[in-house]
C-alpha positions in Angstrom: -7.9 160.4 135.9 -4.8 161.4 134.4 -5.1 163.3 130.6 -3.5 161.7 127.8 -1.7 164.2 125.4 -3.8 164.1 122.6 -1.9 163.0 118.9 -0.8 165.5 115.8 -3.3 165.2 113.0 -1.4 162.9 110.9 1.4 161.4 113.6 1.6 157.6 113.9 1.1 156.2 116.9 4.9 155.4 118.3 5.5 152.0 119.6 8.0 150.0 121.0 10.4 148.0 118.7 10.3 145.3 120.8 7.6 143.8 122.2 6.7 143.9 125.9 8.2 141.1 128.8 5.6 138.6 129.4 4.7 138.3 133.0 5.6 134.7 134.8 2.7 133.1 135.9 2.4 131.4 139.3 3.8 132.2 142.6 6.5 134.8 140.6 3.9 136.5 138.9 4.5 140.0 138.1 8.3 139.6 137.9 9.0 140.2 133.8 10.4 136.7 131.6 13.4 138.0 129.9 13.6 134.7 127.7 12.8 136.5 124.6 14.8 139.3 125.4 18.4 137.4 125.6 19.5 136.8 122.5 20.5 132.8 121.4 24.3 131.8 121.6 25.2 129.5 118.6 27.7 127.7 118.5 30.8 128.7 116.2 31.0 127.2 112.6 34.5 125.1 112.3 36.4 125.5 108.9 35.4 122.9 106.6 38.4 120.6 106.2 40.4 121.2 103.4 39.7 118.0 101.2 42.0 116.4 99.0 40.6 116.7 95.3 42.5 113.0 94.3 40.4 110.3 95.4 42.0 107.6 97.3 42.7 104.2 95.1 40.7 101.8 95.9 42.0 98.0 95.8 41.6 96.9 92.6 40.5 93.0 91.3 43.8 90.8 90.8 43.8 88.9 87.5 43.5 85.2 88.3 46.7 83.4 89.4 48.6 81.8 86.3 49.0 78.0 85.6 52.6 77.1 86.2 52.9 75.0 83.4 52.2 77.6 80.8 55.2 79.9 81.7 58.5 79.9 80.7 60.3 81.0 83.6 63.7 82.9 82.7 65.5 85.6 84.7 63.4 88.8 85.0 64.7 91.9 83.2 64.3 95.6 82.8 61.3 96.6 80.4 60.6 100.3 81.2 63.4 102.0 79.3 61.0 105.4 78.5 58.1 107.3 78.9 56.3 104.9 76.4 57.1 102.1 78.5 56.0 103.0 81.9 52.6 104.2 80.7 52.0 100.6 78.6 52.9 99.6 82.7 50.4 101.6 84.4 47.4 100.3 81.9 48.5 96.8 82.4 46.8 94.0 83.8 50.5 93.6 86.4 49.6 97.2 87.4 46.8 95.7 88.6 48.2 93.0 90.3 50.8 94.9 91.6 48.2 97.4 93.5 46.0 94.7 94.5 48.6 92.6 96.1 50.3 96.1 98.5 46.8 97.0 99.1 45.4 93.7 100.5 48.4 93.5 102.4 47.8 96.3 104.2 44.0 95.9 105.0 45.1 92.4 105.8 46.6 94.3 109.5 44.5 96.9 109.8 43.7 97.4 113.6 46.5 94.7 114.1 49.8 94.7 116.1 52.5 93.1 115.4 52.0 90.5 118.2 48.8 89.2 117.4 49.9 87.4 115.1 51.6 83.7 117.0 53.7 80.9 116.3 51.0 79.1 115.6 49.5 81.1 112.8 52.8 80.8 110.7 52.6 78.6 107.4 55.2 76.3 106.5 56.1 78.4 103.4 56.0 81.8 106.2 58.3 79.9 108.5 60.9 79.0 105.6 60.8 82.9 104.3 62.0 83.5 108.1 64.4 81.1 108.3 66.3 82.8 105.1 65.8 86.7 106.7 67.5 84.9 109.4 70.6 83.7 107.3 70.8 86.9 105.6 71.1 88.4 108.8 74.3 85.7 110.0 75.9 86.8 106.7 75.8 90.3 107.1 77.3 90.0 110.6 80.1 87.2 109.1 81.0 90.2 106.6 82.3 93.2 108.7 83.0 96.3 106.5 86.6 97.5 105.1 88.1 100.6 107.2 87.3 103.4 104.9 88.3 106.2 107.5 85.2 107.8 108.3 83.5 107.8 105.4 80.2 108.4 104.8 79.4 107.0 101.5 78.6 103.4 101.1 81.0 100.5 102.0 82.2 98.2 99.4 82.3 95.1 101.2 78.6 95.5 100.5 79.0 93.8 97.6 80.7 90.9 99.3 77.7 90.5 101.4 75.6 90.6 98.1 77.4 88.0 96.5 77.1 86.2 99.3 73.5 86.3 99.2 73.2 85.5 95.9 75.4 82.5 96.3 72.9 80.9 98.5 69.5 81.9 97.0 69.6 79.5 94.6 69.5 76.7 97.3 67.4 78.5 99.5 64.8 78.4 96.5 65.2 74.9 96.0 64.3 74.1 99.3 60.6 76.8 99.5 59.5 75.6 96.4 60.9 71.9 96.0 60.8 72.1 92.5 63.6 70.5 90.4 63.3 73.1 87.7 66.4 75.3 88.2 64.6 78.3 85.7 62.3 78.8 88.3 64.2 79.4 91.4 66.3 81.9 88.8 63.6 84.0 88.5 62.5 84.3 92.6 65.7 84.9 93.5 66.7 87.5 91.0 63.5 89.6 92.9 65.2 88.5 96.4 68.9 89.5 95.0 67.3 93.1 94.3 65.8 93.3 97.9 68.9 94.1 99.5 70.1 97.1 97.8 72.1 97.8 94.2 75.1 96.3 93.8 77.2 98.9 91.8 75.8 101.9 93.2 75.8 100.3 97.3 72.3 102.2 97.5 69.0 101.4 98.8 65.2 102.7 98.0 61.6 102.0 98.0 62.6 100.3 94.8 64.2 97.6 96.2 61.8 97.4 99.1 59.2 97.0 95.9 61.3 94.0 95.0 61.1 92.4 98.1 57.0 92.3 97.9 57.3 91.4 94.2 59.5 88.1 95.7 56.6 87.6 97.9 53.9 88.1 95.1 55.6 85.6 92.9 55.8 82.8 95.8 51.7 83.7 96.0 51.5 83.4 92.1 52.8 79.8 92.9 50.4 79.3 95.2 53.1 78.9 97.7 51.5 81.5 99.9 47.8 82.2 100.4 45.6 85.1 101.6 45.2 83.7 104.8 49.5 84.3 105.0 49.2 87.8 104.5 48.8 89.4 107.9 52.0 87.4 109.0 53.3 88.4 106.0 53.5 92.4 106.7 53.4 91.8 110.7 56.2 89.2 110.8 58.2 88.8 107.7 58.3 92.1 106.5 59.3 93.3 110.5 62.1 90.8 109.9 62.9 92.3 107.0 63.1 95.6 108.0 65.5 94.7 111.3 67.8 93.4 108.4 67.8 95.9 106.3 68.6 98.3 109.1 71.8 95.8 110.1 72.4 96.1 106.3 72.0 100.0 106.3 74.1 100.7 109.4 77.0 98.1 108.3 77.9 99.4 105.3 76.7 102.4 105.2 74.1 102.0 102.0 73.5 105.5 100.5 69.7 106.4 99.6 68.7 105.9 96.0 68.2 109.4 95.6 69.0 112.7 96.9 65.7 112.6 99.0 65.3 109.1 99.9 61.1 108.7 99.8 60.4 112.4 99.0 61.0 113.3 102.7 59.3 110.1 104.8 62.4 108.2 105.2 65.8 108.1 103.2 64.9 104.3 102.6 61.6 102.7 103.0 58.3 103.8 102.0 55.9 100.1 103.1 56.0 100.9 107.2 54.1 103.9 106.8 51.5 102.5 104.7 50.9 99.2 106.6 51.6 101.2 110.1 48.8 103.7 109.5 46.6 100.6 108.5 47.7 99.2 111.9 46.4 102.6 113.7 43.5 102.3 111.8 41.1 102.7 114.8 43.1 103.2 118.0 41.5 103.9 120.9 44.3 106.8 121.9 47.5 106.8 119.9 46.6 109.6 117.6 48.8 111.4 114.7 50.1 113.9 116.9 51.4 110.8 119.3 55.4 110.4 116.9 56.3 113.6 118.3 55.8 111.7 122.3 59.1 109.6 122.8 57.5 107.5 125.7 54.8 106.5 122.9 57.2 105.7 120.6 59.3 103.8 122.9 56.5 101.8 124.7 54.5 101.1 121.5 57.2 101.1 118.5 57.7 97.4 118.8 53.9 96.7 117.9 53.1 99.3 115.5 55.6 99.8 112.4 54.8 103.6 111.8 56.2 104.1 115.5 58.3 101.9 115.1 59.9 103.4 111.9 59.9 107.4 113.3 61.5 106.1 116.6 64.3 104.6 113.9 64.9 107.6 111.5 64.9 109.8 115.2 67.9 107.2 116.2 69.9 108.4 112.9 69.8 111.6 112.5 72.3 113.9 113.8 69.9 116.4 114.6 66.7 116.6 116.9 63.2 117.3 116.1 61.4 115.8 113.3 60.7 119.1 111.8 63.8 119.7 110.9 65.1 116.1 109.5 61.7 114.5 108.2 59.5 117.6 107.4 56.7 115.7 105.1 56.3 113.3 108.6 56.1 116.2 110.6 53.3 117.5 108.5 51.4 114.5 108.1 50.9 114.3 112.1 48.9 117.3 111.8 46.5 114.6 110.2 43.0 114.4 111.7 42.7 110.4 112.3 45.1 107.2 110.9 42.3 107.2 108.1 43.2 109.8 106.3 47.0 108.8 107.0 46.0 105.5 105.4 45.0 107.3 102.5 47.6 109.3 101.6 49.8 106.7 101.8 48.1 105.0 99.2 48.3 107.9 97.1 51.5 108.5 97.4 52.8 104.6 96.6 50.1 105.1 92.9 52.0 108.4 92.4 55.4 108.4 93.8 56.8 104.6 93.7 54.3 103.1 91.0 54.1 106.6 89.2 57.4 107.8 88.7 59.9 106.9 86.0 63.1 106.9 88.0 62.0 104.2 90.2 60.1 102.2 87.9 62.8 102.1 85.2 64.4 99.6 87.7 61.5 97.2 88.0 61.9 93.5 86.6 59.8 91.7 84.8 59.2 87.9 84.3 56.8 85.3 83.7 54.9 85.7 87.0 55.1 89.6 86.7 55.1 90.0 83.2 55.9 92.8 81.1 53.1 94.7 79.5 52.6 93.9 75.2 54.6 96.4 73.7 57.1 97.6 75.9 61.1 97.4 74.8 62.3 93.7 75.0 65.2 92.7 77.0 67.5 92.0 74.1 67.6 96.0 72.9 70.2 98.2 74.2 70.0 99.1 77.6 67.5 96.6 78.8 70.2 95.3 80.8 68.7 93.3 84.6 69.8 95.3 87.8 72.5 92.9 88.3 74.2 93.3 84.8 75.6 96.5 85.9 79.2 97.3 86.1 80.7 100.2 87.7 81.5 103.1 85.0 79.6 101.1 82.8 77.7 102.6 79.6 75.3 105.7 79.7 71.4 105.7 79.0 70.1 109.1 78.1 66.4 109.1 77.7 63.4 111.8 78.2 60.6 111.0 80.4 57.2 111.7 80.3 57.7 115.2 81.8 60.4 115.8 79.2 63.4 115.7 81.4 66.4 114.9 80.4 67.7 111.7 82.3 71.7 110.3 81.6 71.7 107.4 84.1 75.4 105.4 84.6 75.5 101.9 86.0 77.4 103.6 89.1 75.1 106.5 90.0 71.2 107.9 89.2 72.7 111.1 87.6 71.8 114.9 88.8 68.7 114.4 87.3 67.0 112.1 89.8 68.7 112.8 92.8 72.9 113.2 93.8 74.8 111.0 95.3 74.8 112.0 98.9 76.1 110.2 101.9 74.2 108.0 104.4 72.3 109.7 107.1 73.1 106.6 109.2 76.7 106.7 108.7 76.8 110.2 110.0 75.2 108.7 113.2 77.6 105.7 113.3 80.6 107.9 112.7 78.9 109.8 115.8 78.9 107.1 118.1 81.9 105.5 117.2 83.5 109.3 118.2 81.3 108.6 121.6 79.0 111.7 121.0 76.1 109.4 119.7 73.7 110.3 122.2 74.6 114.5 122.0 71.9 115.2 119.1 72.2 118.8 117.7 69.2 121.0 118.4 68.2 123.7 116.3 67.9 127.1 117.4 64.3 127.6 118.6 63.4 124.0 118.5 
């Protein structure tokens, strides 16, 4: 038997660290289990995703529907002449209705394309709106734009077009809402008049896109449309719309209201996004990341707007790659799903169309969208409607709420909310016209 070294007087006992293999039992007995001794992969912790500390509006509750025979209808005006003003707005009950009438809208089409909505699902009142996008459209192409040698600001034969428009709106009225009551077809078509761009200034924005829904939310404030209209509404009169206002936009060359058109989405319209990404909602496979595939926008642009509209702003810009000519969209496709899209949108129309001053200081008010108590009233100086305007007409000065300094002519926003640039779609038009439409610029390193 073999000695064993006897231990120091007061020397521990050494032992192993770890403790000894277990032996598998069975047929592999004496072969050591290394189970223990393998240490456990885990998987690797992702980056919590950077939340956005504004919570998303919700839809808020629409005051009830007013009773026609109380109002006195009367052509709407500008009330939101200062800071004052546009805050008594955002507390008001027509906030409200405002918010609640865009948001429905859009969860009216969520997981909806454009053609799922028929023929057969049109209303009467639906089918008339068409019919007068569609004469709109035939008086646009019967007014072909002056020769202004390659310009690229807007066209003045715009405003033939305009007056045009507004020479027929009164009859077009007359026949939606077959009411004798001249007043009232005043007041809807002062909202339509608006839709189509600024007659002194031959610009367009998310403004007048804003009037265009406020012309539809006074027709539902007549009961003229219902809830049960609004998916056609966004899916197939406000697609018609759009189609015009691009005819519009190319003809005569409308400049963006504003330097940066919709803070970097689109030089003109603001709606498509937020009623595309609603669309998207919950698509099987057209992700974010899916504008930057051409064959996606081309095969599926005609049934969802947001492809739709970044296949558009791609056909006007003189250079390629959205990265370089609509930056914020570019970002936004970095989004995780069409939810959080949605949702964004919806922050940015509270705090960039509804929220800001220069925008809102051209909203009208009347009896169906009335002015809040207390704001300026129509008769003070300055509270002028859109249409009032003459070129070189007299200056507002004003502060807003930020305490900017704003001096605002009839004929221009001023350097204060933006310069007056040239249209991005005129530079594509003068492109074609030169037959080098289809040579886009790249960027070095695109």
């Amino acid at each position: 038997m073999a000695a064993t070294s006897p231990t120091a007087p007061g020397e521990a006992t050494k032992t192993s660290s770890s403790p000894a293999p277990q032996l598998l039992p069975g047929p592999n007995r004496g072969i050591p289990s290394l189970k223990d001794r393998i240490p456990k992969l885990e998987p690797r912790r992702r980056k919590a995703e950077r939340q956005n500390p504004v919570p998303v509006p919700e839809t808020p509750t629409a005051p009830p529907r007013p009773d026609p025979a109380t109002l006195t209808f009367a052509v709407p005006t500008r009330r939101i002449l200062s800071p004052k003003d546009h805050q008594l707005f955002l507390s008001s009950p027509t906030y409200a209705l405002v918010l609640s009438f865009i948001f429905r809208l859009s969860e009216s089409v969520i997981d909806k394309p454009i053609s799922s909505v028929k023929d057969a699902d049109l209303s009467p009142t639906v089918k008339s709106i068409l019919a007068i996008l569609d004469e709109t459209d035939a008086l646009c192409r019967d007014s072909p734009p002056d020769d202004q040698s390659g310009s690229r600001f807007g066209n003045k034969t715009f405003r033939v077009f305009l007056d045009k428009v507004k020479q027929r709106s009164l009859s077009w009225h007359a026949d939606l809402l077959g009411l004798p009551d001249p007043a009232v077809a005043a007041e809807l078509s002062a909202y339509l008049t608006q839709s189509f761009g600024n007659r002194s200034r031959i610009d367009y924005g998310s403004g007048h896109e804003l009037n265009f829904f406020m012309w539809l939310l006074c027709l539902y404030q007549l009961a003229r449309l219902e809830r049960g209209d609004f998916s056609a509404l966004v899916l197939r009169v406000f697609t018609r719309y759009l189609a015009v206002m691009r005819r519009v936009q190319s003809t005569y060359y409308l400049e963006p209201a504003g330097s940066h058109g919709v803070w970097g989405l689109d030089d003109y319209q603001f709606l498509p996004f937020l009623f595309g990404a609603s669309q998207l909602m919950h698509h099987p496979f057209i992700t974010p990341r899916a504008i930057h595939q051409e064959l996606t926008l081309e095969e599926f642009g005609a049934e969802y707007m947001y492809l739709g509209q970044v296949a558009f702003v791609n056909s006007t810009k003189t250079v390629k790659g959205l990265r370089w000519h609509s930056p914020m969209l570019d970002d936004i496709s970095s989004a995780k799903n069409w939810g959080k899209i949605e949702g964004g949108m919806r922050r940015m129309f509270v705090n960039e169309v509804l929220g800001k001053l220069p925008v809102m200081q051209h909203f009208l008010f009347g009896s169906l969208i009335p002015a809040a108590e207390g704001m300026s009233e129509p008769k003070e100086p300055g509270a002028n409607g859109e249409e009032e305007e003459e070129e070189d007409g007299e200056v507002e000065v004003f502060d807003d709420k930020e305490g900017v300094r704003h001096v605002h002519q009839a004929s221009g926003w001023g350097d204060c909310c933006g310069i007056k640039v040239p249209s991005s779609i005129a530079a594509a038009e003068e492109m074609k016209k030169r037959g080098v439409g289809e040579q886009l610029r790249r960027i070095p390193f695109d």
